[in-house]
MDTraj code that builds the backbone (N, CA, C; nanometers):
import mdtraj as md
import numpy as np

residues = "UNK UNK UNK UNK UNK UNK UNK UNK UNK UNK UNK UNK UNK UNK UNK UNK UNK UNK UNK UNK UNK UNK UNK UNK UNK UNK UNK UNK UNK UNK UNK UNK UNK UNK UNK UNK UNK UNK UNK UNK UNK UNK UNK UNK UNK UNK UNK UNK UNK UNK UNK UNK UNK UNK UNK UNK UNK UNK UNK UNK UNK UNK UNK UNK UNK UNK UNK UNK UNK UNK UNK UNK UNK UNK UNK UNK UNK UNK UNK UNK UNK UNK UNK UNK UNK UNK UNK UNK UNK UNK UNK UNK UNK UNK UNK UNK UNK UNK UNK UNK UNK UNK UNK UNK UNK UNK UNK UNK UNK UNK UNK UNK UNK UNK UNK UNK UNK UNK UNK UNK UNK UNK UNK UNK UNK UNK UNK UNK UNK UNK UNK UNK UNK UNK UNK UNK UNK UNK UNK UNK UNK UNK UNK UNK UNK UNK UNK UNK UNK UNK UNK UNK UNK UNK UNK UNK UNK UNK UNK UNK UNK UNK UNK UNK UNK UNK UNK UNK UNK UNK UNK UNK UNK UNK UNK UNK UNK UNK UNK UNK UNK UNK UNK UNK UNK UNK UNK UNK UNK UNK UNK UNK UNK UNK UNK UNK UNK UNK UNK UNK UNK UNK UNK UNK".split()
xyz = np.array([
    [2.8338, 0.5286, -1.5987],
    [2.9779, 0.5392, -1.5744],
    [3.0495, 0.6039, -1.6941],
    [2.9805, 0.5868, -1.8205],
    [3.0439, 0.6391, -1.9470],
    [3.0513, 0.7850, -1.9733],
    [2.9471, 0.8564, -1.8269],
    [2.9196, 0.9779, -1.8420],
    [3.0240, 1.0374, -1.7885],
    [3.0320, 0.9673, -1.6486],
    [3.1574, 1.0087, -1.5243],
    [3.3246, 1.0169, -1.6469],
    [3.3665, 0.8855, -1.6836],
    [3.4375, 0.9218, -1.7584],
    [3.4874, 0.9889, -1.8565],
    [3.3937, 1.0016, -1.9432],
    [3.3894, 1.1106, -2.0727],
    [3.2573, 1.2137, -2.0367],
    [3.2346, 1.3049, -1.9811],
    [3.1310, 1.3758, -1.9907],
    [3.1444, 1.4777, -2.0637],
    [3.0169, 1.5099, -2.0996],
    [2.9549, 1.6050, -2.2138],
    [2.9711, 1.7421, -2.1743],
    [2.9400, 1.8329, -2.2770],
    [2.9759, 1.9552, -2.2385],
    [2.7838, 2.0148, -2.2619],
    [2.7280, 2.1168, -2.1739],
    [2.6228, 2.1611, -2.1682],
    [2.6616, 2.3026, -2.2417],
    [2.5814, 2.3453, -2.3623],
    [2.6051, 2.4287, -2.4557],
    [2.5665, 2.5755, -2.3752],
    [2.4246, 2.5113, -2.3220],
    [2.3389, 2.6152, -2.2997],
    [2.2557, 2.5995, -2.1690],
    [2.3162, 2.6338, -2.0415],
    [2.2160, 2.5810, -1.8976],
    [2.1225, 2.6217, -1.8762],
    [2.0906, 2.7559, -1.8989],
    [1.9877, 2.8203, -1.9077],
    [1.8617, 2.7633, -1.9721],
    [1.8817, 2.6589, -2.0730],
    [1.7623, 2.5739, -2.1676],
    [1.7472, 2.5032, -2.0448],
    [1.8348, 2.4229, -1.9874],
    [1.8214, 2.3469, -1.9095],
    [1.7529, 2.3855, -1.7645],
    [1.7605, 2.5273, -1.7324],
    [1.7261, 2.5340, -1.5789],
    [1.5612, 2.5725, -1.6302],
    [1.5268, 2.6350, -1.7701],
    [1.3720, 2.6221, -1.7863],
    [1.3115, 2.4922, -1.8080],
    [1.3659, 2.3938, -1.8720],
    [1.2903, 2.2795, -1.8970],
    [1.2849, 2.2208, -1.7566],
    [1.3716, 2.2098, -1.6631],
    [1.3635, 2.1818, -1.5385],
    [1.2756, 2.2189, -1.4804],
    [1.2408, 2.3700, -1.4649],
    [1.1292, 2.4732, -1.3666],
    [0.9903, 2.4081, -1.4451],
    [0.9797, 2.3802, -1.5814],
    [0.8676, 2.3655, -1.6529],
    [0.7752, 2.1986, -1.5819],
    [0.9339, 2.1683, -1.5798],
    [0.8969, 1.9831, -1.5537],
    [0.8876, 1.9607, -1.3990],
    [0.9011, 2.0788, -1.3053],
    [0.9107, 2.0845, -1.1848],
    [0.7729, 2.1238, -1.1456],
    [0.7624, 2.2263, -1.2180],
    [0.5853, 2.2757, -1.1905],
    [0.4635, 2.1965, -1.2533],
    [0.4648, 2.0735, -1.3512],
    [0.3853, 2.0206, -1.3970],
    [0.3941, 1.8811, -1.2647],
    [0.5011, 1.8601, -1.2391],
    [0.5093, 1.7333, -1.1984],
    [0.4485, 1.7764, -1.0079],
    [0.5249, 1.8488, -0.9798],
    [0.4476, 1.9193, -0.8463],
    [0.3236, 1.9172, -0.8359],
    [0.2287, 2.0037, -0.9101],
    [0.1329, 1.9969, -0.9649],
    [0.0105, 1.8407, -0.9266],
    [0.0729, 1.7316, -1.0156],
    [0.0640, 1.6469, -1.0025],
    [0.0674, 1.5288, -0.8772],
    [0.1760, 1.5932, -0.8476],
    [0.1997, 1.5051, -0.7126],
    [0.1332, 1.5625, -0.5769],
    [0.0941, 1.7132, -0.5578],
    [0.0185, 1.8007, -0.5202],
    [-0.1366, 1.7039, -0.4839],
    [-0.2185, 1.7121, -0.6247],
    [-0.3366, 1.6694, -0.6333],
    [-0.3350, 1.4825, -0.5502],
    [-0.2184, 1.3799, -0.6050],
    [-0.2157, 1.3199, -0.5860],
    [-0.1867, 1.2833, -0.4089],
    [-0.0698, 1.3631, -0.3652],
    [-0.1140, 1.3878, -0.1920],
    [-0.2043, 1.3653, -0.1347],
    [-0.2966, 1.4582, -0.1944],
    [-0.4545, 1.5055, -0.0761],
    [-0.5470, 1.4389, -0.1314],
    [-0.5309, 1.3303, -0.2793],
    [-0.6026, 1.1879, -0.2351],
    [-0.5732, 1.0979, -0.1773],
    [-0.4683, 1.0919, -0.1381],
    [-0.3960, 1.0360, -0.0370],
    [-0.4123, 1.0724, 0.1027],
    [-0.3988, 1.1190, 0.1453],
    [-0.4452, 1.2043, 0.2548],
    [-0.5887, 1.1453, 0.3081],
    [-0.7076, 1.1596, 0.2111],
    [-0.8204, 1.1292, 0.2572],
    [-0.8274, 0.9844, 0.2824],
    [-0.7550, 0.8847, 0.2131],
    [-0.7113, 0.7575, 0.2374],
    [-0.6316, 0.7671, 0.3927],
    [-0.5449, 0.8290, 0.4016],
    [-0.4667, 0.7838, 0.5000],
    [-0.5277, 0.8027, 0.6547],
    [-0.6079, 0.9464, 0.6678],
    [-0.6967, 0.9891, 0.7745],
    [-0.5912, 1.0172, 0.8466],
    [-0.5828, 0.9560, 0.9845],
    [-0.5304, 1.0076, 1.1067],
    [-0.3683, 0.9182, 1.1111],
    [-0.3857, 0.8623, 0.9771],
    [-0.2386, 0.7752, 1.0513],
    [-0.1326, 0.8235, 0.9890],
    [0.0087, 0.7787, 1.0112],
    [0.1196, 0.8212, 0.9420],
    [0.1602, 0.7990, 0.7976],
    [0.2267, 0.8534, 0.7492],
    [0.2286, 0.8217, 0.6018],
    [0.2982, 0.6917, 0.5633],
    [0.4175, 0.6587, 0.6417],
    [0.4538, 0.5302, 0.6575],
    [0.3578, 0.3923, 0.6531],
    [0.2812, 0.4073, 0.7724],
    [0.1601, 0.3237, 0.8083],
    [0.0818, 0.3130, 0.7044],
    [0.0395, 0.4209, 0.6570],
    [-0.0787, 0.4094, 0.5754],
    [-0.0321, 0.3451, 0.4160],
    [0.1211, 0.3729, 0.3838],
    [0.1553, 0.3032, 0.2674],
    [0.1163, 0.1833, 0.2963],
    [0.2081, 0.1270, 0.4014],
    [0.2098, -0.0332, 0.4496],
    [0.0568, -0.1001, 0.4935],
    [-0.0147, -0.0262, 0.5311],
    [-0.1849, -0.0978, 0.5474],
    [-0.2881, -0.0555, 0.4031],
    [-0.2188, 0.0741, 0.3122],
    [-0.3094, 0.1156, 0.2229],
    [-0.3287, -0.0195, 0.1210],
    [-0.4542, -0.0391, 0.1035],
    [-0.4979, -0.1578, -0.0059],
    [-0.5288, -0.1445, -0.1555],
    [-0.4667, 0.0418, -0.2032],
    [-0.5197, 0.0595, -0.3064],
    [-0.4185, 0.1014, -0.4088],
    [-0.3459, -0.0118, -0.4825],
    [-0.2096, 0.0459, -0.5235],
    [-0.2305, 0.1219, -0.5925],
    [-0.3423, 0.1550, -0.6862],
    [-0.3070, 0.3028, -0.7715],
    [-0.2749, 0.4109, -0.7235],
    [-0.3545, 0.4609, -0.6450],
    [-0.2962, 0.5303, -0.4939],
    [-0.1750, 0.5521, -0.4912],
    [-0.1148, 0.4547, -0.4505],
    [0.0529, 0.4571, -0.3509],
    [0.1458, 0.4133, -0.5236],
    [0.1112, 0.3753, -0.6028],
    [0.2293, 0.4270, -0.7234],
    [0.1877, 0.5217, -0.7893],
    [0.0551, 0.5889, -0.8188],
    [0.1139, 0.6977, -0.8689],
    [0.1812, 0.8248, -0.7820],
    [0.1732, 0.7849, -0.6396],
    [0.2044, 0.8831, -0.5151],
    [0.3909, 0.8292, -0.5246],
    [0.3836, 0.7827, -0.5436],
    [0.5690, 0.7164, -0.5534],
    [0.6452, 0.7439, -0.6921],
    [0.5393, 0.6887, -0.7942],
    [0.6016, 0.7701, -0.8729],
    [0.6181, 0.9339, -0.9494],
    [0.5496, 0.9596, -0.8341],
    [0.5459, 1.1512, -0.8873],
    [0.6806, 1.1685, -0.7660],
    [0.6261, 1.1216, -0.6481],
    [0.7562, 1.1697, -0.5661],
    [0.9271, 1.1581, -0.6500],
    [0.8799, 1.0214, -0.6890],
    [1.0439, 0.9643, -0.7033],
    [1.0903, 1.1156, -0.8430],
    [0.9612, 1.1163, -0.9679],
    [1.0017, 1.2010, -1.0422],
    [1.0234, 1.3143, -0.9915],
    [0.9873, 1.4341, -0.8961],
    [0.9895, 1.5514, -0.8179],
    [1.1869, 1.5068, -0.8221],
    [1.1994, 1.3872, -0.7237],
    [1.2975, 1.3981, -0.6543],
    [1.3994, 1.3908, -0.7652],
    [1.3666, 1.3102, -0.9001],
    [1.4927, 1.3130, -0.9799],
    [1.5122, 1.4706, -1.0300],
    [1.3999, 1.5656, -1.0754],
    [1.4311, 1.6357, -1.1163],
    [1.4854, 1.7612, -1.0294],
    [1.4628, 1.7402, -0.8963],
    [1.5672, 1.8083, -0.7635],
    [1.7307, 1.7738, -0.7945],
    [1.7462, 1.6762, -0.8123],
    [1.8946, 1.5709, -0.8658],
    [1.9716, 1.6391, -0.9682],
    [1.8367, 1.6585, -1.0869],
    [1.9560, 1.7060, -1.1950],
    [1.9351, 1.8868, -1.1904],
    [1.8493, 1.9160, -1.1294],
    [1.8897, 2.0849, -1.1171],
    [1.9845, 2.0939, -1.0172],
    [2.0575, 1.9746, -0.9649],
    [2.1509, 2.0737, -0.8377],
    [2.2394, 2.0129, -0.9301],
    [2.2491, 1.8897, -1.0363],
    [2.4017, 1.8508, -1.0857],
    [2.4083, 1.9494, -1.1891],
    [2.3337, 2.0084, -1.2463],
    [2.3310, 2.0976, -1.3308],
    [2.3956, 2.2491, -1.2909],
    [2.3359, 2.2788, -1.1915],
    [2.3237, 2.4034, -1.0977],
    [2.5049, 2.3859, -1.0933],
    [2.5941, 2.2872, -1.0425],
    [2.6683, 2.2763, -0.9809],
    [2.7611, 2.2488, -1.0657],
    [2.7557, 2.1894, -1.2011],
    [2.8075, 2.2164, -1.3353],
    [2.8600, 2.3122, -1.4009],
    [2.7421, 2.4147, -1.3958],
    [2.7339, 2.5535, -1.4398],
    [2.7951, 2.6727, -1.3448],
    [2.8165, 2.6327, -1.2351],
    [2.9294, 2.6950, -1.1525],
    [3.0506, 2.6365, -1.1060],
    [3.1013, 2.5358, -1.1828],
    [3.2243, 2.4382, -1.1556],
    [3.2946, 2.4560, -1.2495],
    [3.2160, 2.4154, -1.3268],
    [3.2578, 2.3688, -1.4737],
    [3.3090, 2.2261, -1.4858],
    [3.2737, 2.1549, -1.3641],
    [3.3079, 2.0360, -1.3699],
    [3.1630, 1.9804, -1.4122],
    [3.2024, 1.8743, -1.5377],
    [3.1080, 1.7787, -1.5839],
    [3.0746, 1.6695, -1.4935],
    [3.1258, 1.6461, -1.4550],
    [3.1092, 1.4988, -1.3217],
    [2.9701, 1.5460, -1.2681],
    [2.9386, 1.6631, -1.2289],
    [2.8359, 1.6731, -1.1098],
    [2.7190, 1.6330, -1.1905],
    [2.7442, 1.6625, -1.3141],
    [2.6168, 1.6169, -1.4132],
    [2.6300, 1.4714, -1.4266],
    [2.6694, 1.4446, -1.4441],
    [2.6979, 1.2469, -1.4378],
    [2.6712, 1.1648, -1.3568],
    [2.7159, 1.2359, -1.2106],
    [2.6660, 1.1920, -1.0677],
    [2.5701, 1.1917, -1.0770],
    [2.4797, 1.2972, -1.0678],
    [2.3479, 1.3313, -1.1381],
    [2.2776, 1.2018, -1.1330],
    [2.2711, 1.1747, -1.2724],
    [2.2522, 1.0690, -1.3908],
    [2.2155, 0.9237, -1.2776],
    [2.3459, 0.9249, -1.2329],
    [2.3623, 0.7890, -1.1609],
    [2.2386, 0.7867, -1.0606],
    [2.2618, 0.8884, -0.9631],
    [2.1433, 0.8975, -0.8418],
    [2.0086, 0.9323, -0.8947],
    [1.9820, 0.9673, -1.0171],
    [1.8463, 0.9457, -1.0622],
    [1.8094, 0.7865, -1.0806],
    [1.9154, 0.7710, -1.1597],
    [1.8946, 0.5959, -1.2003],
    [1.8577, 0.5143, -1.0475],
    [1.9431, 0.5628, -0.9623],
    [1.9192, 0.4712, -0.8406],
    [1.7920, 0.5195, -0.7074],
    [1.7254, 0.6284, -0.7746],
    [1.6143, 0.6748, -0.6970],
    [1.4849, 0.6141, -0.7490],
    [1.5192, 0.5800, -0.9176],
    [1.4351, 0.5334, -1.0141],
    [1.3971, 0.3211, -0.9560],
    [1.5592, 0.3180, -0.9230],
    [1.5419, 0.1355, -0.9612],
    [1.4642, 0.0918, -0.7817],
    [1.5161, 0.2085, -0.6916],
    [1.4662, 0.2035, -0.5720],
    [1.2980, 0.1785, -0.5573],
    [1.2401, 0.2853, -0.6182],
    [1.0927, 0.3266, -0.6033],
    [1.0433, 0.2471, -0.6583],
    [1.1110, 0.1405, -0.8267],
    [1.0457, 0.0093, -0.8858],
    [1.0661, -0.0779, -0.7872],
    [1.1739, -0.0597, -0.7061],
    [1.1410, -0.2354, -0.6001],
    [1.0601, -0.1813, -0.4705],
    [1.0608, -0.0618, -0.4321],
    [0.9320, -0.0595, -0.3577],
    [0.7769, -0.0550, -0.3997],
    [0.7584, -0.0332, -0.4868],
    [0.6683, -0.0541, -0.5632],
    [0.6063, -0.1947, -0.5801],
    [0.7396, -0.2757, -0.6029],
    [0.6692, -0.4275, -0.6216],
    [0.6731, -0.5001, -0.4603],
    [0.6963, -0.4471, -0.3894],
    [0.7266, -0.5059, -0.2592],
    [0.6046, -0.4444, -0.2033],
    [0.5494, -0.3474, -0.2248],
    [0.4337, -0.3196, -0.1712],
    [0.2751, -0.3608, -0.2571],
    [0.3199, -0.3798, -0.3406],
    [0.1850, -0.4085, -0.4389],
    [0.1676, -0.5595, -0.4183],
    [0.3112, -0.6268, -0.4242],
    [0.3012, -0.7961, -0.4561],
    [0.1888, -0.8733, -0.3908],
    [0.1448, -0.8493, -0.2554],
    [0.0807, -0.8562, -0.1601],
    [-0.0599, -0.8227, -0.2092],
    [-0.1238, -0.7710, -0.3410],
    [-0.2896, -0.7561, -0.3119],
    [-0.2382, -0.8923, -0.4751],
    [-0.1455, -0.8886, -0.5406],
    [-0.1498, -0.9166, -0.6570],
    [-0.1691, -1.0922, -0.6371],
    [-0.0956, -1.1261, -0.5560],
    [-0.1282, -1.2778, -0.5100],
    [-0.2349, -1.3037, -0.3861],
    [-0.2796, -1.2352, -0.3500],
    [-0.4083, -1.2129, -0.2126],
    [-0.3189, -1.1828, -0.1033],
    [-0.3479, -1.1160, -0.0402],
    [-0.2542, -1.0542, 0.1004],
    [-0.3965, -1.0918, 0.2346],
    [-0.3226, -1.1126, 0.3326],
    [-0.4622, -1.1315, 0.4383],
    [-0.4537, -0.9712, 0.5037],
    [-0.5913, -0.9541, 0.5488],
    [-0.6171, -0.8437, 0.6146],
    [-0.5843, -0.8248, 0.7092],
    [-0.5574, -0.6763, 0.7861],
    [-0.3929, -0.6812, 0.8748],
    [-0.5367, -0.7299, 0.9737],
    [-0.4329, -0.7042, 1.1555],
    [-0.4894, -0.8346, 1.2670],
    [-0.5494, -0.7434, 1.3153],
    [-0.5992, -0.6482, 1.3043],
    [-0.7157, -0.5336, 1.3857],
    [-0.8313, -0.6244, 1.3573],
    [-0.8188, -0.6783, 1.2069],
    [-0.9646, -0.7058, 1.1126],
    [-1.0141, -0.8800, 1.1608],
    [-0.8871, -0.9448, 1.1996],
    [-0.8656, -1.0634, 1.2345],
    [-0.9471, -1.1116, 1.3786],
    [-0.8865, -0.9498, 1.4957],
    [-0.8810, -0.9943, 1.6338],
    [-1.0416, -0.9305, 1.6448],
    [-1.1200, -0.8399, 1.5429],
    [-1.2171, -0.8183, 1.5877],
    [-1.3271, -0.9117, 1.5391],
    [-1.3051, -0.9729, 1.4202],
    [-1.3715, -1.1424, 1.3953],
    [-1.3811, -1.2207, 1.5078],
    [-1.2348, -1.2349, 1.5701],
    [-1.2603, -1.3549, 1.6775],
    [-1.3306, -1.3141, 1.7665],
    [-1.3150, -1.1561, 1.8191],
    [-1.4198, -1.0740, 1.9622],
    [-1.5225, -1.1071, 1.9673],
    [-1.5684, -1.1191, 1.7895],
    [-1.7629, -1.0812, 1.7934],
    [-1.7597, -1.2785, 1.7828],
    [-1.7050, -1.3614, 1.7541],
    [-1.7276, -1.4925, 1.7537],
    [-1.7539, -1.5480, 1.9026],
    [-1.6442, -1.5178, 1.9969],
    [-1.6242, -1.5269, 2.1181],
    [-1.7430, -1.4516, 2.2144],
    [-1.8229, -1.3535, 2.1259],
    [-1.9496, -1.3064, 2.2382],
    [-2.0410, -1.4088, 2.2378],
    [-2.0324, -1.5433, 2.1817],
    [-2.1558, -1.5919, 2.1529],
    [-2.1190, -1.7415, 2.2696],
    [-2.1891, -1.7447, 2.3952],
    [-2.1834, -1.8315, 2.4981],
    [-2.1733, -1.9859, 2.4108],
    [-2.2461, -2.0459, 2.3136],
    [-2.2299, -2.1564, 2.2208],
    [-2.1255, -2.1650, 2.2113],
    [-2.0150, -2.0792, 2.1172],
    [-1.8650, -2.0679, 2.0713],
    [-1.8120, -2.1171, 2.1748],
    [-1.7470, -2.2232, 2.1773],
    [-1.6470, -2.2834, 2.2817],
    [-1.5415, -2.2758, 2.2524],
    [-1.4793, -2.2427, 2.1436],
    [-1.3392, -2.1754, 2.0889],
    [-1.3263, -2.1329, 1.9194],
    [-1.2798, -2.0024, 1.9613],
    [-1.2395, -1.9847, 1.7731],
    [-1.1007, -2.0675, 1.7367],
    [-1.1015, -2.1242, 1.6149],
    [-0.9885, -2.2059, 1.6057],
    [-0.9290, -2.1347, 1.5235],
    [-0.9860, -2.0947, 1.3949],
    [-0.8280, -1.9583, 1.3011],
    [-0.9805, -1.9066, 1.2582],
    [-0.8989, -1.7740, 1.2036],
    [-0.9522, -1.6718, 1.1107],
    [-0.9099, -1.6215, 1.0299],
    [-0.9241, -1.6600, 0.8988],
    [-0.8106, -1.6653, 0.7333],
    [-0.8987, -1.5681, 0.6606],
    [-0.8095, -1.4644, 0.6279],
    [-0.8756, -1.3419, 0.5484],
    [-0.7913, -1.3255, 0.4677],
    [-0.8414, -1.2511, 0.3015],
    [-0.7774, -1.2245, 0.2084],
    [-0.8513, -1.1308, 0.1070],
    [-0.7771, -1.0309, 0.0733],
    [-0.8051, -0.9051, -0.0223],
    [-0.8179, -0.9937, -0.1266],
    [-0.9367, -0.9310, -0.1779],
    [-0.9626, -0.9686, -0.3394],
    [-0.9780, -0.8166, -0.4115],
    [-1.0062, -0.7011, -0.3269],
    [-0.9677, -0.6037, -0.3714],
    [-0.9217, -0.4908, -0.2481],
    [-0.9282, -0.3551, -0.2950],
    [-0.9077, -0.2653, -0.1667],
    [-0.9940, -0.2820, -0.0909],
    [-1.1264, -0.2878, -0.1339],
    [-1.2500, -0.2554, -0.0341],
    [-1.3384, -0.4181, -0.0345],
    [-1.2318, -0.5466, -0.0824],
    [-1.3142, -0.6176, -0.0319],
    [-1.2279, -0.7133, 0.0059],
    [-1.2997, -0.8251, 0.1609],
    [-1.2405, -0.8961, 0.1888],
    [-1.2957, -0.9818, 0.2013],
    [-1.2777, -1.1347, 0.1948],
    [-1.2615, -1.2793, 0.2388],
    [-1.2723, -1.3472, 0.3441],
    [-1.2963, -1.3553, 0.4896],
    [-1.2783, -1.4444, 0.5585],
    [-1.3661, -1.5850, 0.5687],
    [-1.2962, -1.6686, 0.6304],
    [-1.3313, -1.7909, 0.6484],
    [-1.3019, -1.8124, 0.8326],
    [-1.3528, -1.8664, 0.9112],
    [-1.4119, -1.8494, 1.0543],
    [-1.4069, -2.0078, 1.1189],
    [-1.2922, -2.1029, 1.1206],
    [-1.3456, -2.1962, 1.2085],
    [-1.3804, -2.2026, 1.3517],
    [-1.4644, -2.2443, 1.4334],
    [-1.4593, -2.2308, 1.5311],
    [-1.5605, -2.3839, 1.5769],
    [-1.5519, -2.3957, 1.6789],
    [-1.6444, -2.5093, 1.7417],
    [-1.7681, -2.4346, 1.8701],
    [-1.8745, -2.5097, 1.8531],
    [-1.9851, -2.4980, 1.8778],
    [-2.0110, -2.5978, 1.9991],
    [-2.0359, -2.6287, 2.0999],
    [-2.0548, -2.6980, 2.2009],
    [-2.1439, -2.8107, 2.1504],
    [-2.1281, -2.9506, 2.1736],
    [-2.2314, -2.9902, 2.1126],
    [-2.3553, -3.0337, 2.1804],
    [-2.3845, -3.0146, 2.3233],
    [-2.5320, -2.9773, 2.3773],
    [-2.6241, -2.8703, 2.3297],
    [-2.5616, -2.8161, 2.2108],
    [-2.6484, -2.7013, 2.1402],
    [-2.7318, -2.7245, 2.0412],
    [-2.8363, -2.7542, 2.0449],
    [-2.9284, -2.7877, 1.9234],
    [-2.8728, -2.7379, 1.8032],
    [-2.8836, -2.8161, 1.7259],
    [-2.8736, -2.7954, 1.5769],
    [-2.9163, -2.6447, 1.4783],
    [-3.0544, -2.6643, 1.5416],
    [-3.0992, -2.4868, 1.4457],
    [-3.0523, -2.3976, 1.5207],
    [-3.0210, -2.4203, 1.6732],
    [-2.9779, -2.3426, 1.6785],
    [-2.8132, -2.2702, 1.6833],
    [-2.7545, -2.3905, 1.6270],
    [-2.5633, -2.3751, 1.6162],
    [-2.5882, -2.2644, 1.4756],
    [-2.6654, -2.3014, 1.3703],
    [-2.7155, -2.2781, 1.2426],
    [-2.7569, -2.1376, 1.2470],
    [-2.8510, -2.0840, 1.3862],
    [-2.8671, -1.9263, 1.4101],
    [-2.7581, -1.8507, 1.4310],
    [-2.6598, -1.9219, 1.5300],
    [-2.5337, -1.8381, 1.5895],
    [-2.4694, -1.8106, 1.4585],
    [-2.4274, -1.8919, 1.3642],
    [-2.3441, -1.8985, 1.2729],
    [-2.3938, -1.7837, 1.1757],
    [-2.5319, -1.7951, 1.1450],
    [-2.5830, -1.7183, 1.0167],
    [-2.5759, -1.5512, 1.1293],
    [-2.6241, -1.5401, 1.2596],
    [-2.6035, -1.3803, 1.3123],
    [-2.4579, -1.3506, 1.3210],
    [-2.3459, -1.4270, 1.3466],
    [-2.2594, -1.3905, 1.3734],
    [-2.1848, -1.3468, 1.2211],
    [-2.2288, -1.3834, 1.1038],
    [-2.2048, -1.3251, 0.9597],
    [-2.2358, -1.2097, 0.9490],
    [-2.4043, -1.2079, 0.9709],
    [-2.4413, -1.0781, 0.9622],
    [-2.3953, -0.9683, 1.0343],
    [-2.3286, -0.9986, 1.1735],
    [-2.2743, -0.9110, 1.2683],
    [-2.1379, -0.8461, 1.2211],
    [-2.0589, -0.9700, 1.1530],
    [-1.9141, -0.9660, 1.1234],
    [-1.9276, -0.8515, 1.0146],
    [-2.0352, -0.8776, 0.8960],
    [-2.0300, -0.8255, 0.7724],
    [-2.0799, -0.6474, 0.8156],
    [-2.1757, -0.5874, 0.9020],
    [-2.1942, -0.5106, 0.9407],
    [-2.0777, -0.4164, 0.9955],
    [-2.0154, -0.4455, 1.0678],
    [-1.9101, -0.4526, 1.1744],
    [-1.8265, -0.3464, 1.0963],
    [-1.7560, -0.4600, 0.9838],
    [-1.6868, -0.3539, 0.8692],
    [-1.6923, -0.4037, 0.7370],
    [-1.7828, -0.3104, 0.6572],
    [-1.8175, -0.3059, 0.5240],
    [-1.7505, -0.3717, 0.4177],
    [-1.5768, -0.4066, 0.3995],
    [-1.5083, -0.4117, 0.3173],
    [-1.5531, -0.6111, 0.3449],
    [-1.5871, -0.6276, 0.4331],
    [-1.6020, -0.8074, 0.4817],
    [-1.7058, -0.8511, 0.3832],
    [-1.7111, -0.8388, 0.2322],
    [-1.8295, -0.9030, 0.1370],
    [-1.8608, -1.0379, 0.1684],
    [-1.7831, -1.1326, 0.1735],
    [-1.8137, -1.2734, 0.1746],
    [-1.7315, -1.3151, 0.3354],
    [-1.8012, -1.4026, 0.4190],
    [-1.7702, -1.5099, 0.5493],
    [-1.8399, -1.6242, 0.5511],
    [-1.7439, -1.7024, 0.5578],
    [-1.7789, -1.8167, 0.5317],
    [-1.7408, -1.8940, 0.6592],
    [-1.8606, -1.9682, 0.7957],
    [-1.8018, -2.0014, 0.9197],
    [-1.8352, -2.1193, 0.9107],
    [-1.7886, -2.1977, 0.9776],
    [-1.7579, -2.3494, 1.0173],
    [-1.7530, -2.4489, 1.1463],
    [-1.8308, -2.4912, 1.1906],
    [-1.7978, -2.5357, 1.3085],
    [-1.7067, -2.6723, 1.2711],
    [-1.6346, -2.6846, 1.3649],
    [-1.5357, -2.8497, 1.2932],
    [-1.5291, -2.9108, 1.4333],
    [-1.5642, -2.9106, 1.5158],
    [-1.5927, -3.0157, 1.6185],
    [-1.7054, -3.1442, 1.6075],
    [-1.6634, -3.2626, 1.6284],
    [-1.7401, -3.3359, 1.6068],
    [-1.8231, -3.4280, 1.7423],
    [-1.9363, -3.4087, 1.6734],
    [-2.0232, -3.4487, 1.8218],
    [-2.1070, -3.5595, 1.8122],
    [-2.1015, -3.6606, 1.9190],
    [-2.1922, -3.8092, 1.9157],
    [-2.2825, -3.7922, 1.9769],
])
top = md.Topology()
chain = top.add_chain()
for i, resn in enumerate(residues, 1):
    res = top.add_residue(resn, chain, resSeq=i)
    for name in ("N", "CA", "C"):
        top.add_atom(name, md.element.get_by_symbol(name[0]), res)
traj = md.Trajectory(xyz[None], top)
């Protein structure tokens, strides 16, 4: 606000529209390379989607923060640009402000999207409903009761599997269903390192 009120006088714009082009083409550059690793992450889905399901925050902040920088330095070449043909100082000040608020934006999306692997996030319900499918092929399974999953990293996940087992089912063999239906789950999709299943029905 101290800018809006008292603003500065720019000596020389021309310094300014090269350090801009300089910091425009390094940062492009950057955000360029960083895209189309992104990209191979995202595959067929939208870029939206793929922020919100991607599990790999280095990924999605340094992809946010090259954007957000691209976008500030779009900000101050047009308050600049618009300075230098006004002669009004304000547009440079405005400037200032909407960088600051493109800046404080991209830090709270940033933590709103990361917060979620940093305290364990569960794995979205594609990963959930196809646990219960392959539980439910097994004629024994008389009901899945939950299926609790959680990132411990991008590429690895957690679940835990209660379900009940009929109890006219022999013993070794509740003990087979349980140990194939791991191996099935863990096959299924790669990122599933550890399952841990449970029958909790109790039988006399």
């Amino acid at each position: 606000m101290r800018h809006l009120r008292q603003p500065g006088e720019i000596a020389n714009p021309f310094v300014n529209y090269i350090v801009l082009a300089i910091a425009l083409a390094m940062e492009g550059a950057s955000w360029l390379i960083t895209f189309r690793q992104f990209g191979r992450v995202r595959g067929s889905r939208s870029i939206v989607d793929a922020v919100r399901r991607g599990k790999d925050p280095t990924v999605i902040a340094v992809l946010f923060e090259d954007s957000a920088a691209l976008a500030g330095l779009v900000v101050a070449a047009i308050g600049v640009t618009l300075y230098h043909l006004t002669g009004n100082a304000l547009y440079d000040g405005a400037a200032s402000i909407v960088i600051g608020l493109i800046l404080g934006f991209t830090a709270f999306w940033l933590a709103f999207e990361t917060k979620g692997l940093l305290i364990g996030e569960a794995a979205n319900r594609e990963v959930v409903a196809r646990i219960t499918s392959l539980a439910k092929r097994y004629p024994e399974v008389e009901r899945v009761n939950e299926v609790l999953t959680m990132h411990v990293g991008p590429e690895y996940i957690l679940a835990a599997v209660s379900l009940n087992i009929a109890c006219d089912v022999p013993r070794n063999r509740a003990h087979a269903v349980m140990d194939e239906l791991d191996e099935t789950i863990k096959k299924t999709d790669p990122r599933l390192k550890r399952v841990f299943i449970e029958s909790q029905n109790e039988c006399r």
